[in-house]
N, C-alpha and C positions, 0 to 999 in steps of 0.2 A: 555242686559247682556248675554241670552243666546248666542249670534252670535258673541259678545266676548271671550267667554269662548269654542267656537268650535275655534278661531283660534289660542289663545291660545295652547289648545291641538293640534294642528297642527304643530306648533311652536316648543313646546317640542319633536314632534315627528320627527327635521328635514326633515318638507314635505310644500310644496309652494301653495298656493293658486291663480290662477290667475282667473281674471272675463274676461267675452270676453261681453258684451251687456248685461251686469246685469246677464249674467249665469256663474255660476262657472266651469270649465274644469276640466278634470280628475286631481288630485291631482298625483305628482312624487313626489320621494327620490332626496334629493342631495345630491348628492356622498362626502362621508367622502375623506378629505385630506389623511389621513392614509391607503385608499385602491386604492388608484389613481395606475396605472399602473406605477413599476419605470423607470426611462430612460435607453434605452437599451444602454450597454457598447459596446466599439469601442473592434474590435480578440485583438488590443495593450492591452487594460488596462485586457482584460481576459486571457490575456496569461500572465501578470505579476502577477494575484493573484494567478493563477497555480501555476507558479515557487515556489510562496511563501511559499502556502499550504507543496507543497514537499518538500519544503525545511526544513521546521519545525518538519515535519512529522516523528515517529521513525520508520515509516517501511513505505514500498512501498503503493502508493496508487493508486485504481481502477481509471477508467474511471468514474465508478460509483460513487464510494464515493464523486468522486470533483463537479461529475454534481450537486450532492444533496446538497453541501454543498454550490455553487457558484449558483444554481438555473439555469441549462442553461443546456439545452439540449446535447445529449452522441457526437452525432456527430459533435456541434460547441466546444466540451471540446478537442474530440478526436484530430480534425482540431490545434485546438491551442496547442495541446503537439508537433502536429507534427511539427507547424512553430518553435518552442520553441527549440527541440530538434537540427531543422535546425541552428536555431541561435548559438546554443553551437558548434555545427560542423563548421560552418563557418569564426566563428574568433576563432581556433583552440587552445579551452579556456582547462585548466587543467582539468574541470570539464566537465562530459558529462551528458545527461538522459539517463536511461538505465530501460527498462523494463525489471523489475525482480518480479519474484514468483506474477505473475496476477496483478505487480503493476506497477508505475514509479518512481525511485528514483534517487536522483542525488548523481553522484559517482564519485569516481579521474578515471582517464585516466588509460588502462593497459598501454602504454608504457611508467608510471612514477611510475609504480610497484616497481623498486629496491633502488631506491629514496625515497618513501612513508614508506616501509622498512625497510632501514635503520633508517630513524628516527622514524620512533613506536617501534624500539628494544632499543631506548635508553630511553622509556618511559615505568614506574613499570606495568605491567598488569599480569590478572591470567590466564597464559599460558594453554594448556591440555598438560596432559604429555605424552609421547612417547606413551605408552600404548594404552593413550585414542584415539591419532590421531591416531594409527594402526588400532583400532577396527573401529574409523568412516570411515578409506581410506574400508577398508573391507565393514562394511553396506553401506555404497554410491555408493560401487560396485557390490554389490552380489546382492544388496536386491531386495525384503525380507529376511533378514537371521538371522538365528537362532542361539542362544550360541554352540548347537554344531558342526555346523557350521562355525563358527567363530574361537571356538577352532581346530578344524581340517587344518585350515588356518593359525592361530598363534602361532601354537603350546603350546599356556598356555590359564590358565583361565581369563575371560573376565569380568565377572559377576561385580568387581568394576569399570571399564572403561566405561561398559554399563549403571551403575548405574549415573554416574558422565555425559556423552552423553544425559542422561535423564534429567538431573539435571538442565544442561546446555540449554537444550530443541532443541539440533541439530540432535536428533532423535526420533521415537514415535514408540508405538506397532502397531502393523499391525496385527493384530489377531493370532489365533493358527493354524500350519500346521496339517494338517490332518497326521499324520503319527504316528509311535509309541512312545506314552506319551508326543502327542502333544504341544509341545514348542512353546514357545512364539516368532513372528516372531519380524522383527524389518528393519524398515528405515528410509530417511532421512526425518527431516520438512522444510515446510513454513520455519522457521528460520535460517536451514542451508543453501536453499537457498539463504538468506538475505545474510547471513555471508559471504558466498563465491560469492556473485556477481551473481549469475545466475538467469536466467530470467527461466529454468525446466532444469530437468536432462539431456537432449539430450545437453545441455554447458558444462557438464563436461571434464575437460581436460583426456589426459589419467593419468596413473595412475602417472609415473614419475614427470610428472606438478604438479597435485595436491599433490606430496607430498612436490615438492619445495615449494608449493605455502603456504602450512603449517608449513614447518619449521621456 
């Protein structure tokens, strides 16, 4: 009974007993089903759950975030945006990937800009008004830039533009300038990025572009 009740406990403990000449051997674990290493995926099938991720995604995403999420190392994630972004170039699809603000997101083509255009103008959305694109063509350019600042540039007050730019979340404070009665500075975010396509401020168009590109 006792030498029952040891293999028993053995048993429960997922551990094997074997005898070699009536001596018992070291007792091992056997590996659980559920921790078995999974079968490593073909760049094909990790380059289509990329696309995927991004594709769902409301804002650009890392190298980083995909690795963690897809479990696979930076440099075979970074490998497969690159074939992927190949692929979108090569059969000269509408859509491209486009590393924007530290992420990758898939976006229309610029040279279907006036096309794309025209039909999101025939579509209700809540436009910024003259005002607001003034103040943001100004912080995208100047910044850091301060209300009086801005006013000295626009010749009127900005304070509801700025407020509604915040609102919006296309621009963020940037601390107070050290000078007299320290004002609140102000430029662009993470999201303005987003909005206008760019990957950091050195894409900015000049000023003329960016204001076609916002009307």
């Amino acid at each position: 009974m006792p030498a029952q009740s040891a293999v028993r406990r053995y048993r429960n403990q997922n551990i094997s007993l074997r005898s070699t000449g009536g001596h018992k051997t070291r007792p091992y674990k056997i590996m659980d089903l559920a921790t078995e290493q999974k079968q490593a995926r073909s760049i094909g099938e990790i380059v289509s759950v990329i696309e995927a991720l991004i594709f769902v995604a409301d804002e650009p995403l890392s190298v980083k975030t995909i690795a963690d999420v897809i479990e696979e190392d930076r440099e075979t994630v970074g490998a497969a945006i690159e074939q992927l972004k190949q692929e979108y170039d090569e059969r000269e699809s509408g859509l491209q990937l486009r590393e924007i603000a530290g992420g990758w997101q898939i976006s229309t083509r610029t040279e279907f800009h006036e096309e794309i255009r025209k039909f999101l103008k025939t579509r209700p959305n809540a436009k910024l008004s003259l005002a607001s694109l003034e103040t943001l063509a100004v912080i995208a350019y100047k910044q850091p830039a301060t209300v009086p600042e801005i006013l000295e540039i626009r010749g009127v007050q900005s304070a509801s533009a700025i407020k509604t730019l915040l609102d919006r979340r296309l621009i963020v404070a940037k601390g107070r300038k050290e000078t007299v009665g320290r004002p609140m500075q102000y430029g662009t975010s993470k999201d303005f990025l987003i909005q206008f396509g760019l990957k950091d401020l050195s894409e900015l168009p000049s000023i003329e572009d960016f204001e076609d590109l916002v009307s």
